[in-house]
C-alpha positions as CSV (number, residue, x, y, z in Angstrom):
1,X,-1.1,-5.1,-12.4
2,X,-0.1,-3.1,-9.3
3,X,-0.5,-4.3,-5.9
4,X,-1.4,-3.3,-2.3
5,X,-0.1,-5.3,0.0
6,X,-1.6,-5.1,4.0
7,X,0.7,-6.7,7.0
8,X,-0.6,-7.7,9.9
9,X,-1.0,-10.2,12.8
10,X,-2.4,-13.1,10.7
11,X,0.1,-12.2,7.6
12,X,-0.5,-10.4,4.9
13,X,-3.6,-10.0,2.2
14,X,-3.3,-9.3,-1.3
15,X,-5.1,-6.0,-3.4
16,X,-4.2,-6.5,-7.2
17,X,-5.8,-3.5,-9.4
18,X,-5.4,-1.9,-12.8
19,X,-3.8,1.1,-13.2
20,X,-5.7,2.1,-16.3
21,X,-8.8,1.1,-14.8
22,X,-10.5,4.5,-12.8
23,X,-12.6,2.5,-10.7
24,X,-10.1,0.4,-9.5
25,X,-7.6,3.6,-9.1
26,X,-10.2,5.0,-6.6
27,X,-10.7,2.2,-4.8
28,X,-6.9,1.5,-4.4
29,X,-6.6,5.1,-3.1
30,X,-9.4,4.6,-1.0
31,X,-7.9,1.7,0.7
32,X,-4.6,3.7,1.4
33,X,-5.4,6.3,2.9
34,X,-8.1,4.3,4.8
35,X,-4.9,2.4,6.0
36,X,-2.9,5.3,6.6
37,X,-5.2,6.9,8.4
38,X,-6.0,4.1,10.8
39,X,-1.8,4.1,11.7
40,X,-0.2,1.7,9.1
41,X,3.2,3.1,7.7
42,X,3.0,2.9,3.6
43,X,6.6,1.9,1.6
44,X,7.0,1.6,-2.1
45,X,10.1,-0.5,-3.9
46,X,11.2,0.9,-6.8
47,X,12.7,-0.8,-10.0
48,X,15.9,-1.1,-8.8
49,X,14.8,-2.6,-5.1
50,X,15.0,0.3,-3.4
51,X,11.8,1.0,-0.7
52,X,11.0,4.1,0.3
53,X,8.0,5.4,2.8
54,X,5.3,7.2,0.9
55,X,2.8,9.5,2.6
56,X,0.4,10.1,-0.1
57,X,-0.6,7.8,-3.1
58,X,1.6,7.0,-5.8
59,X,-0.9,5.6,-9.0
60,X,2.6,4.4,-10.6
61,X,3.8,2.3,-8.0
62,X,3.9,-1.5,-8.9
63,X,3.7,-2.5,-5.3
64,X,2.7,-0.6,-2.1
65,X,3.2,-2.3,0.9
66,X,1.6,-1.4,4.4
67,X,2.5,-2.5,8.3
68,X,1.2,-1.7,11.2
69,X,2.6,0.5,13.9
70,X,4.7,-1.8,16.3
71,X,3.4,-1.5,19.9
72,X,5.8,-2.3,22.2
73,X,5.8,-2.7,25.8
């Protein structure tokens, strides 16, 4: 089971989908570049722990993680 997981002020929410599953593929692509697109910065870990920004949509990646663009002041 893959998951997307979105940061923000209140802490984070949860998106589990199938990989296998076409519907839920879409969906989960839907949702990042929704994401991306409204300024949240994308990383993926890899097996060994390593994270990594992504700028388009990885269907293999156990666990994407998105955060928001800092403002500061």
């Amino acid at each position: 089971m893959a998951t997307q997981i979105v940061m923000d002020h209140t802490g984070d929410t949860r998106h589990y989908f199938d990989a296998k599953d076409a519907q839920a593929l879409a969906k989960a692509e839907e949702r990042f570049k929704e994401l991306t697109r409204d300024g949240f910065t994308a990383a993926v870990r890899n097996a060994a722990g390593d994270v990594s920004r992504v700028r388009s949509f990885d269907p293999t990646a156990e666990e994407t993680l998105f955060f928001p663009r800092l403002v500061g002041g």
